[in-house]
C-alpha positions as CSV (number, residue, x, y, z in Angstrom):
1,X,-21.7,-47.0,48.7
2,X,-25.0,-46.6,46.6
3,X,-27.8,-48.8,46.3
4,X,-28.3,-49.8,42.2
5,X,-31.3,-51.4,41.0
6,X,-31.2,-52.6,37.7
7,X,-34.4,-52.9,35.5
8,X,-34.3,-54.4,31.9
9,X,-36.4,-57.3,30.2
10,X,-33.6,-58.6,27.8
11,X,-31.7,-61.1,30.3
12,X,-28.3,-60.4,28.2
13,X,-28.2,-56.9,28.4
14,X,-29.2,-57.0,32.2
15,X,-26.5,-59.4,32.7
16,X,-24.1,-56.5,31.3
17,X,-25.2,-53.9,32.8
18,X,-24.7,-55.9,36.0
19,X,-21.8,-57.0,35.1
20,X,-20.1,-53.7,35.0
21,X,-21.7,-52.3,38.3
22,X,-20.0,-55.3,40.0
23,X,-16.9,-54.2,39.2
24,X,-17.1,-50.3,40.6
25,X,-16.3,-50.3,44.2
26,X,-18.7,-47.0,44.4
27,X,-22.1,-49.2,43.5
28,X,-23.8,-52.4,45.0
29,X,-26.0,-53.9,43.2
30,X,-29.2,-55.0,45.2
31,X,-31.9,-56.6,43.0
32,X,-32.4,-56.9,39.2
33,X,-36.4,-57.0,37.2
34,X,-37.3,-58.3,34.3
35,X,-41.1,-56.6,34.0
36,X,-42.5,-53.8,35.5
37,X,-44.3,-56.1,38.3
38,X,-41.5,-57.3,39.6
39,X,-39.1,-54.1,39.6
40,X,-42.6,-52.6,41.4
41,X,-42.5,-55.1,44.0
42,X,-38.9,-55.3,44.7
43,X,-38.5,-51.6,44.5
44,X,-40.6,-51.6,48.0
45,X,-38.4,-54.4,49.7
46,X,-35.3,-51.8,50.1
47,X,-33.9,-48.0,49.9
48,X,-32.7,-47.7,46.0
49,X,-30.3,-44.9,45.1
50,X,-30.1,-45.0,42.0
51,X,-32.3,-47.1,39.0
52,X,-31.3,-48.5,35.8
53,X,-34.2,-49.4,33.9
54,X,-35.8,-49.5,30.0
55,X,-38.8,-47.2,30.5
56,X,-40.7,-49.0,27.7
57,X,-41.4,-51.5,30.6
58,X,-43.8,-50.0,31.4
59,X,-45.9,-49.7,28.2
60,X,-44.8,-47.4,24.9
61,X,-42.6,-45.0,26.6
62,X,-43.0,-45.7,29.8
63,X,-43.9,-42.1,30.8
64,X,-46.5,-44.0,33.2
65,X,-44.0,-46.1,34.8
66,X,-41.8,-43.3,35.3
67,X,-44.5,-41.1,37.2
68,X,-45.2,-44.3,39.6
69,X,-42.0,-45.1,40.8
70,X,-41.6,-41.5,41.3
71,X,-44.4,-41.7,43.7
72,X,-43.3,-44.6,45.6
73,X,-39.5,-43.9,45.5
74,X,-39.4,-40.2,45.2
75,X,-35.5,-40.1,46.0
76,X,-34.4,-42.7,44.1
77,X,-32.5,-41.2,40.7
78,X,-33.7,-42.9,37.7
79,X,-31.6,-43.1,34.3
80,X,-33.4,-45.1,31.1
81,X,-31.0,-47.0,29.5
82,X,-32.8,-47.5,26.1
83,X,-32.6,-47.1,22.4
84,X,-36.5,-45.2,22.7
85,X,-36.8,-42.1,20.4
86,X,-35.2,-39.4,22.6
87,X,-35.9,-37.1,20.4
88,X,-39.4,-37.2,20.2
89,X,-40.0,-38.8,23.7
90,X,-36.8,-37.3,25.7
91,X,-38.4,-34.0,27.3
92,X,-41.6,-35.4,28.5
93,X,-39.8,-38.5,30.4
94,X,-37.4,-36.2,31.4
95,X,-40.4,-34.3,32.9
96,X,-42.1,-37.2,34.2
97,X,-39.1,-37.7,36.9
98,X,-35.9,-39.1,35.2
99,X,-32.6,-37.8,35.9
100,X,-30.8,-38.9,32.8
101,X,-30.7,-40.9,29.3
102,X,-28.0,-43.3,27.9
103,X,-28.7,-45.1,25.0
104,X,-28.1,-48.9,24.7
105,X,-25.1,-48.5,22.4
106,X,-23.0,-46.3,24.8
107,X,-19.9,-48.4,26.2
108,X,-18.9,-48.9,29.8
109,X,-16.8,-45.5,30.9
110,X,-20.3,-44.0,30.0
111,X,-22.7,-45.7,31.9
112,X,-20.3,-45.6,34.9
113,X,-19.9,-41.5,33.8
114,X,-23.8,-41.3,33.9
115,X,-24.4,-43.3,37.1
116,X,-21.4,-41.0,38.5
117,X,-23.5,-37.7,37.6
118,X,-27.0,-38.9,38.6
119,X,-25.9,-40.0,41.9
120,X,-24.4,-36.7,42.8
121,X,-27.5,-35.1,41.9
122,X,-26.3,-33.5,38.2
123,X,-28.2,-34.9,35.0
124,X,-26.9,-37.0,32.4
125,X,-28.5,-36.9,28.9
126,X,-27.4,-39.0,25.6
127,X,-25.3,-37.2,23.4
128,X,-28.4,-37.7,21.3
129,X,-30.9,-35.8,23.3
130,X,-28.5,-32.9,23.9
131,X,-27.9,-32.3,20.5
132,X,-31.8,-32.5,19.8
133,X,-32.4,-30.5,22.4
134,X,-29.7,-27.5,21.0
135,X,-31.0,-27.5,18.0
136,X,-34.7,-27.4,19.0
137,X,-36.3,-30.6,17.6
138,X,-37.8,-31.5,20.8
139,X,-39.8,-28.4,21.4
140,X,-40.7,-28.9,17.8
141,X,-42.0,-32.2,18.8
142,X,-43.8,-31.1,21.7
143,X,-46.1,-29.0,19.7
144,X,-47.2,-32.0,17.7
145,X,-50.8,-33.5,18.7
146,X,-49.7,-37.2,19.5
147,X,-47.1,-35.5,22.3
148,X,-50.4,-34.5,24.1
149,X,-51.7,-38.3,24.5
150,X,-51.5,-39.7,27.8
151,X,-49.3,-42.6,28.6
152,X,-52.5,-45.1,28.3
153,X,-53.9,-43.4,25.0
154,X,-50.5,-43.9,23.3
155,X,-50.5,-47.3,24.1
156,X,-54.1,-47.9,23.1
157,X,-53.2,-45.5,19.8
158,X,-49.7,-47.7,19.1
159,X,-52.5,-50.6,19.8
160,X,-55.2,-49.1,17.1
161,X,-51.9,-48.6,14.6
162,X,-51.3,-52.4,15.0
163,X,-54.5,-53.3,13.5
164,X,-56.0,-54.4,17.3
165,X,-59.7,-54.4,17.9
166,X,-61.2,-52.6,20.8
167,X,-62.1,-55.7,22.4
168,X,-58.8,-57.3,21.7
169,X,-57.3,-54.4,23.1
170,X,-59.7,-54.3,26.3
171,X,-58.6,-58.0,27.2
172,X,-55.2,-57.1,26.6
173,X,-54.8,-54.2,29.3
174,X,-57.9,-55.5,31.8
175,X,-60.1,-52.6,31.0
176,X,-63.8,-52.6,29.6
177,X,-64.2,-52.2,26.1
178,X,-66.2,-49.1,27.1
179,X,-63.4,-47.7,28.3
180,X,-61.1,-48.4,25.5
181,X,-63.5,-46.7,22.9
182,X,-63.6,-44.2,24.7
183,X,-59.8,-43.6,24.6
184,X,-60.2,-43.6,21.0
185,X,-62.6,-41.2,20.6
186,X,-60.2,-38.9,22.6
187,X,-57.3,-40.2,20.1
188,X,-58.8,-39.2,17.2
189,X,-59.9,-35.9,18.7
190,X,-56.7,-35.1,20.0
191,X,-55.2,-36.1,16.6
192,X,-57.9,-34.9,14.1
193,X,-58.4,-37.4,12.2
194,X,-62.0,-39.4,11.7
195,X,-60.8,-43.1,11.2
196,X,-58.6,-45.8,11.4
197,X,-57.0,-44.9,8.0
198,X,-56.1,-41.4,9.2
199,X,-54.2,-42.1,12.1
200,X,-52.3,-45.0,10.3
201,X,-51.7,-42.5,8.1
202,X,-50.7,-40.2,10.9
203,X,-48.3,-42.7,12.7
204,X,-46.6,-43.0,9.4
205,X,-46.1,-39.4,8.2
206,X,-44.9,-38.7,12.0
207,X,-42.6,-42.0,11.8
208,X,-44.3,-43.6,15.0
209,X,-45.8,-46.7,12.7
210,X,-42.2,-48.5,13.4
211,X,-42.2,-47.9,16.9
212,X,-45.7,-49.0,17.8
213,X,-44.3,-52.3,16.2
């Protein structure tokens, strides 16, 4: 029998995720999170086998998340069950340590299907992401400047987008506003713009303005 964890803020979709792992013989279900504290705490209580979780927990694609649970759990198989951008996003979380996608629409025979392949070591990705992937819009995506932002700079950019200030955003995430301008700086390099209107502009041409919302 495997050990499932199951990660996700919105209390109704937890509930039926739960609901179906209750149900398979196969899986046991041995804690549930609403935030990325308390799936961070509880994920060092007890061996986990396999995680359910919505990355974006852990900030806007949860890349960071991703890399830190890897580091405390490094045998634990991870699959995101979210409706993030696959597309754009799917190859560098796959990267950053998850075994598999499934999008938030996809029924019950497929999240049992999925948790069936990632738990025998084979990974599962959304039809979605596969048929990105074949037709090359994810490498495409990889070549485009806002790909190379780190996991903090993309929050602090989807931040910027929002019309923050740097010391709203500062208090927000515990840092210094020192250190928040200097993220920016490296955002606008990294993106080449000069200002706050370009990379609005940016977000928008690149259809990431609805996302940072």
């Amino acid at each position: 029998m495997l050990n499932v964890f199951v990660a996700e803020p919105n209390e109704t979709l937890r509930a039926g995720i739960i609901s179906v792992i209750s149900k398979e013989s196969a899986y046991r279900l041995i804690g549930e999170a609403s935030s990325r504290a308390e799936l961070m705490s509880q994920l060092r209580l007890g061996r986990t086998d396999v995680l359910i979780l919505e990355p974006r927990m852990g900030g806007a694609t949860g890349e960071g998340l991703i890399r830190q649970i890897k580091e405390v759990c490094p045998d634990t198989a991870m699959l995101a069950f979210s409706d993030i951008d696959e597309i754009r996003f799917g190859v560098r979380l796959l990267k950053a340590g998850l075994k598999g996608f499934l999008s938030k629409s996809a029924g019950r025979d497929e999240l049992i299907n999925a948790l069936e392949r990632i738990a025998s070591g084979r990974p599962h990705i959304s039809s979605v992401l596969a048929e990105g992937i074949a037709l090359g819009l994810s490498a495409k995506e990889e070549e485009k400047p806002h790909t190379t932002l780190s996991e903090r700079e993309l929050d602090v950019f989807c931040r910027l987008v929002r019309g923050e200030r740097v010391g709203a955003i500062a208090s927000t995430l515990f840092l210094s506003p020192k250190t928040i301008s200097t993220h920016k700086h490296r955002i606008f390099q990294k993106m080449g713009v000069s200002n706050l209107s370009e990379l609005v502009r940016y977000a928008l041409v690149n259809d990431i303005a609805d996302r940072c919302h």
